[in-house]
ChimeraX commands (.cxc) that place a marker at each C-alpha (Angstrom):
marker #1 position -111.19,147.19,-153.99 radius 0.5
marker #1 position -110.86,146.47,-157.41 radius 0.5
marker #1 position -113.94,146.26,-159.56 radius 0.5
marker #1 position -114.29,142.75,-160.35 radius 0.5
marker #1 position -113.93,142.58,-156.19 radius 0.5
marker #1 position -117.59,144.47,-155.96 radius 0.5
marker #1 position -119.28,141.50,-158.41 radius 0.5
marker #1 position -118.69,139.19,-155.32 radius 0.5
marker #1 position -120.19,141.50,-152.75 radius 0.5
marker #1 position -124.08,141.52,-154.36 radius 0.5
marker #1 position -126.91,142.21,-152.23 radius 0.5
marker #1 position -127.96,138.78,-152.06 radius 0.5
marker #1 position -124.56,137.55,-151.00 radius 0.5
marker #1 position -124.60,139.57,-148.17 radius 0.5
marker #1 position -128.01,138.17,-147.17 radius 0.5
marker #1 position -126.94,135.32,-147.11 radius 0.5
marker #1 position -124.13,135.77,-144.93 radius 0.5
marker #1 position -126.34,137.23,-142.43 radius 0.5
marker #1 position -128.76,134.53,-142.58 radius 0.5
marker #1 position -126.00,132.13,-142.23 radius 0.5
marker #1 position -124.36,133.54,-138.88 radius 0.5
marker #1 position -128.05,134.52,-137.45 radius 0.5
marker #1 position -128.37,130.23,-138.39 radius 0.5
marker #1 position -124.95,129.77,-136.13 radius 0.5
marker #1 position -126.28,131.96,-133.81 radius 0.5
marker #1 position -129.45,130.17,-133.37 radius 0.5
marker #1 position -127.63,126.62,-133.20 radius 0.5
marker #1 position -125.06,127.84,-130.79 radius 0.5
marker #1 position -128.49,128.88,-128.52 radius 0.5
marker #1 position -130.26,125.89,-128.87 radius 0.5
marker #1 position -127.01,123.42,-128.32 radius 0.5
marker #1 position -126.12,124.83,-125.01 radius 0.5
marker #1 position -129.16,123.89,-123.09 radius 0.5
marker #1 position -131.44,127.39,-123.43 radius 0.5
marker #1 position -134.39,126.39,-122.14 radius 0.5
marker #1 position -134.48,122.61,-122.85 radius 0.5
marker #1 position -134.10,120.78,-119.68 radius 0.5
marker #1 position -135.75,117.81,-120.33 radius 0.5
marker #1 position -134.99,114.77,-122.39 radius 0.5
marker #1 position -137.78,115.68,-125.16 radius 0.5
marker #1 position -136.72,119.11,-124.81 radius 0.5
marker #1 position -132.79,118.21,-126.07 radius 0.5
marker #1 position -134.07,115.98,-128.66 radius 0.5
marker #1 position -135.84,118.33,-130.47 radius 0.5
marker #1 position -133.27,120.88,-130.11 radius 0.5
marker #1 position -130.78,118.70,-131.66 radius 0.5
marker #1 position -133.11,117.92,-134.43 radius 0.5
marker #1 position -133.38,121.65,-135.00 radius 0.5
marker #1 position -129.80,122.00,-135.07 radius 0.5
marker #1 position -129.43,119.17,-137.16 radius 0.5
marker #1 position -131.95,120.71,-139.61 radius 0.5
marker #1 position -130.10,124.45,-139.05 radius 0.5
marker #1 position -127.14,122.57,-140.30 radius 0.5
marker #1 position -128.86,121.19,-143.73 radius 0.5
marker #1 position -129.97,124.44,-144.47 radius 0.5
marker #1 position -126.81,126.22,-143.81 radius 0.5
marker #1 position -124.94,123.36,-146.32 radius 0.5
marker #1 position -127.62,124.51,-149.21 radius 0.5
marker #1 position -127.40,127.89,-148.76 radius 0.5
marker #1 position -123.57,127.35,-149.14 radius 0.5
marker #1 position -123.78,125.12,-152.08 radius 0.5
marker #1 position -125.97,127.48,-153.65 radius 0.5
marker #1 position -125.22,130.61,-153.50 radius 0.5
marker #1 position -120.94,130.20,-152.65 radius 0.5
marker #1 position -120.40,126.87,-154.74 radius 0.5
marker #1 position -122.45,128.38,-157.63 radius 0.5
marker #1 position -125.13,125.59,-157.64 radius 0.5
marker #1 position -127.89,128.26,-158.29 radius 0.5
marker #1 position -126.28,128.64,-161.71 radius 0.5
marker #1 position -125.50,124.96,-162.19 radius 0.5
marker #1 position -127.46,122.91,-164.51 radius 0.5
marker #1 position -131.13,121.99,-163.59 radius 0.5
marker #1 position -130.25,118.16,-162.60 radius 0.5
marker #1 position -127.33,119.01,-160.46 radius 0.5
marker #1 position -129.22,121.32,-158.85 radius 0.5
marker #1 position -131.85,119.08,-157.87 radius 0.5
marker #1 position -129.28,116.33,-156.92 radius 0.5
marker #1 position -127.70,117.92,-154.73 radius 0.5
marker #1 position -131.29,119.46,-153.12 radius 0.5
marker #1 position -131.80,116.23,-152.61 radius 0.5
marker #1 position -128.80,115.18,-151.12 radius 0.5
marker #1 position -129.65,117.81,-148.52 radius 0.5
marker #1 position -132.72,116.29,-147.92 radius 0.5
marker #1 position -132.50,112.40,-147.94 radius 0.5
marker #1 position -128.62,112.91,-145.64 radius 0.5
marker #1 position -130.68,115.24,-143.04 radius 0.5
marker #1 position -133.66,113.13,-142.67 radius 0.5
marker #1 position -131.60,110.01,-142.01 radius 0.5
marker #1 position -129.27,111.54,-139.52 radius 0.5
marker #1 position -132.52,113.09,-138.15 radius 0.5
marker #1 position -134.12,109.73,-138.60 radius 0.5
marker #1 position -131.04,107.68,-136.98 radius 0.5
marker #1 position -130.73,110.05,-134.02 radius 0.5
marker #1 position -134.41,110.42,-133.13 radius 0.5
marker #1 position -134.45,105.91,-133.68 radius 0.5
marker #1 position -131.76,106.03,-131.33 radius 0.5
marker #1 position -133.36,107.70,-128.50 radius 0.5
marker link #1:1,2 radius 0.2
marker link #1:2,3 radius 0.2
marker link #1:3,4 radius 0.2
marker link #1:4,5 radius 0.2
marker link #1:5,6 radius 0.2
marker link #1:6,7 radius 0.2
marker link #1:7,8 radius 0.2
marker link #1:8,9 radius 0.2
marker link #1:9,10 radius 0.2
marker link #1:10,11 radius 0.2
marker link #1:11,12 radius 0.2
marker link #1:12,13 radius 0.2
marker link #1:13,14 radius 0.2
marker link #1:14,15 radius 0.2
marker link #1:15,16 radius 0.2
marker link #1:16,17 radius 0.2
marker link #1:17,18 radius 0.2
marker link #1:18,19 radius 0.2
marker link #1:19,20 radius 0.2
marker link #1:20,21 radius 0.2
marker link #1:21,22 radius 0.2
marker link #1:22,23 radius 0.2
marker link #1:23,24 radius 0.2
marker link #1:24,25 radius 0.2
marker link #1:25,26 radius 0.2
marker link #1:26,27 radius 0.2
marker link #1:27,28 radius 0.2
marker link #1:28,29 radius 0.2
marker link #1:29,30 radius 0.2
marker link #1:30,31 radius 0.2
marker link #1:31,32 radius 0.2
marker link #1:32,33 radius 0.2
marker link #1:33,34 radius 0.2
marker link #1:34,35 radius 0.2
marker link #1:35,36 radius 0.2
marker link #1:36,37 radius 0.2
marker link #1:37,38 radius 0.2
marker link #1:38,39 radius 0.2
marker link #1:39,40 radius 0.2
marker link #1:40,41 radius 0.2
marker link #1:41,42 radius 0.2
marker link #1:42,43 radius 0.2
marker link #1:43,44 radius 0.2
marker link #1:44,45 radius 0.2
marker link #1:45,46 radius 0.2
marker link #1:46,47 radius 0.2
marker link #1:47,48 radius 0.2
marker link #1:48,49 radius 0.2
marker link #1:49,50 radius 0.2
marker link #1:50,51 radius 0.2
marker link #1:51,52 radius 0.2
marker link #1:52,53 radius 0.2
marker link #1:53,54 radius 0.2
marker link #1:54,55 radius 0.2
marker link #1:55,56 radius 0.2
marker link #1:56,57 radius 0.2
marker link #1:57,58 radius 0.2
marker link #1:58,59 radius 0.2
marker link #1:59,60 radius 0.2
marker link #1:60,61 radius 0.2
marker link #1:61,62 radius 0.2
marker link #1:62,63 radius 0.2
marker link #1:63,64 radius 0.2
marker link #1:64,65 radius 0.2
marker link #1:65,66 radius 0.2
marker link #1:66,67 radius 0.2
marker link #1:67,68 radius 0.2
marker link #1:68,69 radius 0.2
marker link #1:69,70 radius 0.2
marker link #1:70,71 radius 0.2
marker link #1:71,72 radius 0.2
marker link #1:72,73 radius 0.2
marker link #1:73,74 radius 0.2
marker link #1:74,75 radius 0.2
marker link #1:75,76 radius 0.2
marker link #1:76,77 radius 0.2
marker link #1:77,78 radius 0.2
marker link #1:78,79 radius 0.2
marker link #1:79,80 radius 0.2
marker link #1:80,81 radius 0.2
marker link #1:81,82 radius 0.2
marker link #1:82,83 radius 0.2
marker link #1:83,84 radius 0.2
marker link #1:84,85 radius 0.2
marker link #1:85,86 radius 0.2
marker link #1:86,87 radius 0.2
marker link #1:87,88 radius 0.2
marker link #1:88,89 radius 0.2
marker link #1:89,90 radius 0.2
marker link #1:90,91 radius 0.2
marker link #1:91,92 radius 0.2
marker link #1:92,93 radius 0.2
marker link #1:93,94 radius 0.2
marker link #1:94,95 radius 0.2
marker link #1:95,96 radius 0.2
marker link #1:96,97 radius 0.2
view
């Protein structure tokens, strides 16, 4: 590896890798029907993997994209992107129930 090829391999990078496949992980679990039977059950889990999702999509845009670098409004934009496109998908699919 080159030098410049260690920059991209910081600590928190790698952290954040981990969390990200321990999030697949954890979706994968929950979307094939672990321990939630019932209706209620497979509506929450969905909303958890929903949510799983929206976090996995910030953690990308901030730490792969370079948002957490990015100027203070576009930061917060796109934070709240994150948050107003999960709750209504959350929103839409819980509605729809």
């Amino acid at each position: 590896m080159h030098s410049s090829d260690t920059k991209l391999l910081t600590p928190r990078i790698l952290v954040v890798w981990g969390v990200l496949v321990l999030a697949t992980v954890v979706s994968w679990y929950l979307g094939t029907d672990h321990g939630f039977s019932s209706k209620d059950g497979q509506s929450v889990a969905t909303s958890i993997v929903l949510v799983v999702a929206f976090v996995k999509i910030r953690f990308i845009g901030s730490d792969f994209m370079e948002l957490r670098h990015a100027p203070a409004g576009l930061r917060r934009a796109f934070d709240a992107w994150v948050v107003v496109v999960c709750l209504t998908l959350v929103g839409f699919y819980l509605g729809g129930q």
